[in-house]
C-alpha positions as CSV (number, residue, x, y, z in Angstrom):
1,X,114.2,98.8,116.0
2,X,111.7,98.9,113.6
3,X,108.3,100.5,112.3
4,X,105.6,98.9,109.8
5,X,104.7,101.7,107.1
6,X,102.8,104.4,109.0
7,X,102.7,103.0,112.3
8,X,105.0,104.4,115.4
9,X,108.8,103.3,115.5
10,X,109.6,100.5,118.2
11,X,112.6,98.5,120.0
12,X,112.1,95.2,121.0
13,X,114.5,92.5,123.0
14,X,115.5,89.1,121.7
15,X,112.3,88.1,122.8
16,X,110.3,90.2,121.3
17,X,109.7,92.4,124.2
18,X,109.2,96.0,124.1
19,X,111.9,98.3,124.9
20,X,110.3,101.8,124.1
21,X,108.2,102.8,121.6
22,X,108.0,106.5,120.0
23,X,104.8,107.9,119.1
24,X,105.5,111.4,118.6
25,X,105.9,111.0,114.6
26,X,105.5,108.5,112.2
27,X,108.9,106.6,110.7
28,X,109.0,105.2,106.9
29,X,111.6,103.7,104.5
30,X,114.9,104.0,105.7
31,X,116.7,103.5,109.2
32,X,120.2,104.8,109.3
33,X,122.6,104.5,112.3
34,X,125.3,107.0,112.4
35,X,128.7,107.4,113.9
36,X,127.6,108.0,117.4
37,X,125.3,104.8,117.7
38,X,121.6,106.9,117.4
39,X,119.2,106.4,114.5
40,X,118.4,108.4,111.4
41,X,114.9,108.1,109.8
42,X,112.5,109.8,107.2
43,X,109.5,110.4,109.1
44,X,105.7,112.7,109.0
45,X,104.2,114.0,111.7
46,X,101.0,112.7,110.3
47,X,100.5,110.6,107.8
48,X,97.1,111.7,106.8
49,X,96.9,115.2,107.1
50,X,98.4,118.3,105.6
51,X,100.7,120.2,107.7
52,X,102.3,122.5,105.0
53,X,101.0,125.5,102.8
54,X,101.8,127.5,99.7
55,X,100.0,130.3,98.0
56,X,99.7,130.0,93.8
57,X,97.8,132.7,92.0
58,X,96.2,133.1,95.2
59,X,95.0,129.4,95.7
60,X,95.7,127.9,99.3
61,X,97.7,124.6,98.3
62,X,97.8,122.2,101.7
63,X,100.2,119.5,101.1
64,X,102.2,116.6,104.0
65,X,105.3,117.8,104.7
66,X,108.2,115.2,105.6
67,X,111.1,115.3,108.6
68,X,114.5,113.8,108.9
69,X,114.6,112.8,113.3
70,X,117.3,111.7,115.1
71,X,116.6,109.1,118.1
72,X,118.4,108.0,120.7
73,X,118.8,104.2,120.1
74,X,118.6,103.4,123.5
75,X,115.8,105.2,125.1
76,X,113.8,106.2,121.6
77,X,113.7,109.9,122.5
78,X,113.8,112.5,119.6
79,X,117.3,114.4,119.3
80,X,116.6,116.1,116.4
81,X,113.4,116.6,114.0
82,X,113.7,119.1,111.2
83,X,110.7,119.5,108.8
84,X,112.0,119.8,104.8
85,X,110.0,122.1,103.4
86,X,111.2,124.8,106.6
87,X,114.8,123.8,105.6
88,X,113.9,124.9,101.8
89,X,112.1,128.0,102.8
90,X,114.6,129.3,105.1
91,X,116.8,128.8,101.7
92,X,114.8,130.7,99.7
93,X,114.1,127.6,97.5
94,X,110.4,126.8,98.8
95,X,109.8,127.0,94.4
96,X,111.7,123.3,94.6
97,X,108.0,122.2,95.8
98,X,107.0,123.3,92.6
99,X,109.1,120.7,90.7
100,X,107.2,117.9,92.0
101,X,104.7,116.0,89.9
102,X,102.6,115.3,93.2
103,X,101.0,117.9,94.6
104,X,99.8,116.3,98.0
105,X,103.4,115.0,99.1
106,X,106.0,117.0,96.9
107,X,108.6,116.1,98.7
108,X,108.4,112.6,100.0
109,X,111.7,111.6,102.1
110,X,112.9,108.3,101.3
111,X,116.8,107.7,102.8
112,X,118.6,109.6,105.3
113,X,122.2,108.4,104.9
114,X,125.0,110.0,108.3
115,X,128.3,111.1,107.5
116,X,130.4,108.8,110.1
117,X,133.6,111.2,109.4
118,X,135.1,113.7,107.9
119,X,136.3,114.3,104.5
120,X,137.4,116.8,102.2
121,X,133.5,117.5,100.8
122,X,131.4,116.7,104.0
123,X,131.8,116.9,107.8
124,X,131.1,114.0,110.7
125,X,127.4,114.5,111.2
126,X,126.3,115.6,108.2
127,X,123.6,113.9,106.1
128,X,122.2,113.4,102.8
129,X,118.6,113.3,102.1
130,X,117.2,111.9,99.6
131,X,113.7,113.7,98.3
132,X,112.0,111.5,95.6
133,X,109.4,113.6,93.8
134,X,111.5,116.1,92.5
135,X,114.2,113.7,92.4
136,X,117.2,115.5,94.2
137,X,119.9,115.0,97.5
138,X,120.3,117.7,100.0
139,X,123.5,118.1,101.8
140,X,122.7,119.4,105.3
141,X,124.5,119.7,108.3
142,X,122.2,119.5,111.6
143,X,124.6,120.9,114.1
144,X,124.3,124.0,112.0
145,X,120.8,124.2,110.6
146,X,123.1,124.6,107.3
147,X,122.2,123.6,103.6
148,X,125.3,122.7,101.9
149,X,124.1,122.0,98.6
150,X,121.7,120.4,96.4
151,X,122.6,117.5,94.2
152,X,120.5,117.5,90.8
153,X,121.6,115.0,88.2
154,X,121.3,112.1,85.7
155,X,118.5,110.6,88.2
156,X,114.5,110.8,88.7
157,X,112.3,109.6,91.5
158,X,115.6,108.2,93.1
159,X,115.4,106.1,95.9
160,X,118.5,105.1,98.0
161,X,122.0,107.4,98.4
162,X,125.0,105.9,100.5
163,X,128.8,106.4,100.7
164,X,130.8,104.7,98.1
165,X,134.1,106.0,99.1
166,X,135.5,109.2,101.0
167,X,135.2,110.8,97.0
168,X,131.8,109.3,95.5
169,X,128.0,109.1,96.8
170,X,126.3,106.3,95.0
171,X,122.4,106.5,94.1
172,X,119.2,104.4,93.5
173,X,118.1,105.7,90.5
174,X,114.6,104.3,89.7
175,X,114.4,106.3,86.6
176,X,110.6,106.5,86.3
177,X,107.7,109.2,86.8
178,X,106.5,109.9,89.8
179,X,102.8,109.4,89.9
180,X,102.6,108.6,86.2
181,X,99.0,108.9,85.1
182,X,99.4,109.0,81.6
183,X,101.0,106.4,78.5
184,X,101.6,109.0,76.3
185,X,100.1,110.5,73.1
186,X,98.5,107.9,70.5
187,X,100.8,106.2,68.2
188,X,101.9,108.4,65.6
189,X,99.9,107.9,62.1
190,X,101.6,110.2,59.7
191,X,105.2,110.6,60.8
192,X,108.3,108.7,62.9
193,X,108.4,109.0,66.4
194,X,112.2,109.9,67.5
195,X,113.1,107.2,69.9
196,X,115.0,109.2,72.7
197,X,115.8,106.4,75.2
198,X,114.9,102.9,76.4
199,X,115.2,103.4,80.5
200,X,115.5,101.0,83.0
201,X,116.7,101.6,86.8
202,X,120.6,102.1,87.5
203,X,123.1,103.3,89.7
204,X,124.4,106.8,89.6
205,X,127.7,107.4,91.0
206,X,128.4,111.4,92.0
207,X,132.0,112.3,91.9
208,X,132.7,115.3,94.1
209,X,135.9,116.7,92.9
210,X,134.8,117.1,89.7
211,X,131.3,117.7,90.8
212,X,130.4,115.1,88.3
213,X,128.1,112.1,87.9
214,X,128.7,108.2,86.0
215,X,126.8,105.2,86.0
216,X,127.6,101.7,87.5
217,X,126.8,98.9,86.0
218,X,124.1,100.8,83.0
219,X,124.5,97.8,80.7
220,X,124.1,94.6,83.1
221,X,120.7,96.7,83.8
222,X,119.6,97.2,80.6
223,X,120.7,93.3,79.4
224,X,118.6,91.7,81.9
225,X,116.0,94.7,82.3
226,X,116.2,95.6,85.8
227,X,113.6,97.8,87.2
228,X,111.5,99.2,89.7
229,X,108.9,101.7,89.8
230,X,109.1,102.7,93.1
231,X,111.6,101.8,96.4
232,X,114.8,99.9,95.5
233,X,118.4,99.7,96.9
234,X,122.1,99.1,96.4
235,X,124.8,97.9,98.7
236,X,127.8,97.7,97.5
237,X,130.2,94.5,99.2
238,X,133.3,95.1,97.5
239,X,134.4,98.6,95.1
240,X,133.5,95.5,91.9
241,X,130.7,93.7,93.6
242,X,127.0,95.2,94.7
243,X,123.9,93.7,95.9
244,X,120.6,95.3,94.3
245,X,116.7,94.7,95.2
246,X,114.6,94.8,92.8
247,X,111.8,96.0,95.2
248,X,108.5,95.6,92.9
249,X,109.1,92.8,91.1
250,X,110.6,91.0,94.9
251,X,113.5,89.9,92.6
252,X,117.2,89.9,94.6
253,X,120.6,90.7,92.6
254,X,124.3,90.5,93.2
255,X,126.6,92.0,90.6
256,X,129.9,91.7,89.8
257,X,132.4,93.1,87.5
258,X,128.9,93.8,84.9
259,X,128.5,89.9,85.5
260,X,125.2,88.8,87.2
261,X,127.0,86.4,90.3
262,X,123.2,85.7,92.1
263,X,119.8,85.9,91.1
264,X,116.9,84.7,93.3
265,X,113.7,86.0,95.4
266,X,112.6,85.4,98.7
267,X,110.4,82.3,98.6
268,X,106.7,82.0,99.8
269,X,105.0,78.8,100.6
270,X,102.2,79.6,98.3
271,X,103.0,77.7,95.0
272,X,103.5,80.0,92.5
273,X,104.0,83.4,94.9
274,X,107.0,84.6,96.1
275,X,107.9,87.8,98.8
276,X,108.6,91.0,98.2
């Protein structure tokens, strides 16, 4: 099952022949199975064209709302499709659009990670969506049309959220501006700049007992300058050991204990190029 970026989703055999093919929305970045065998994915109902509206000082604002839909592996057909900016204003948070840097897509879905059981903090069935542009995680439960929370934190334009264990979510963090336009002000002339950081990507780890947040593996990031503007991922293998792409550079980790264990990219046959 699979969709290029803003084409239709698809199943084909072993063969490469088509199986179904869904057409009724458009399916991006991540593809999620959960605990009953269907599939999760972020997904517009159009690509080009604004389907959501807010009033500022009295100025119509048209901007591309983004879905979460549920599909039935086996036949393709929709189970569930549930616009993000509805689920905000039936919250009375439809002002979260405003914390967006992009006007045009202020939301921009970009993992939708299942619940495949029941803990103390979430139920079977629930997900967690990750909304890039004003870099937050919604807990929401489907089966309910019910926003748990909102998980705000140490992270910005964030691209990936999965389970870590029953206790801790673990996050992309890709730690830049969304739809940077800007370098900054001209070097200072008269006075010292206050240096307030030096920011690379990491992981954020969010604890929920104490409703808290840590970093994995900050300082192997930093040493050997790991970043990407834009998509990115983790997966961790063991609790100690984590595989991380490097998505805009096309550069492939594995970590270990803060140790780099592999370092490679995938390989084109164009001397000197290499895949992202």
């Amino acid at each position: 099952i699979y969709a290029f970026q803003g084409k239709n989703l698809q199943r084909i055999d072993k063969d490469g022949h088509l199986i179904w093919k869904q057409d009724s929305m458009v399916a991006h970045h991540s593809m999620t199975m959960d605990a009953d065998s269907n599939i999760w994915v972020c997904s517009f109902e159009n690509t080009f064209q604004a389907n959501g509206l807010y009033y500022i000082d009295r100025k119509e604002i048209f901007f591309k709302d983004n879905f979460i839909t549920q599909l039935d592996a086996e036949t393709g057909e929709v189970l569930f499709h549930k616009s993000m900016a509805e689920l905000l204003s039936e919250n009375n948070l439809g002002n979260y659009l405003l914390k967006s840097m992009t006007i045009a897509d202020p939301l921009h879905n970009n993992d939708v990670q299942p619940a495949l059981k029941t803990t103390s903090f979430y139920q079977k069935g629930d997900v967690f969506v990750s909304l890039k542009n004003p870099s937050f995680i919604i807990h929401y439960r489907p089966s309910e049309n019910k926003l748990i929370d909102i998980i705000e934190g140490p992270f910005i334009s964030q691209h990936d959220v999965d389970f870590y264990d029953e206790n801790t979510l673990v996050i992309f963090n890709n730690n830049d501006y969304e739809g940077w336009t800007s370098k900054g002000m001209d070097v200072p002339k008269t006075q010292k700049a206050y240096q307030i950081g030096d920011f690379y990507s990491n992981i954020v780890a969010y604890h929920f007992p104490a409703d808290s947040f840590y970093f994995i593996g900050d300082s192997i990031f930093r040493d050997q300058q790991i970043f990407t503007y834009t998509e990115g991922l983790q997966e961790f293998i063991t609790p100690t050991m984590y595989f991380v792409e490097e998505q805009n550079s096309g550069k492939l980790w594995v970590i270990k204990d803060d140790e780099v264990v592999y370092k490679n990219v995938l390989r084109s046959q164009h001397e000197g190029y290499h895949h992202l």
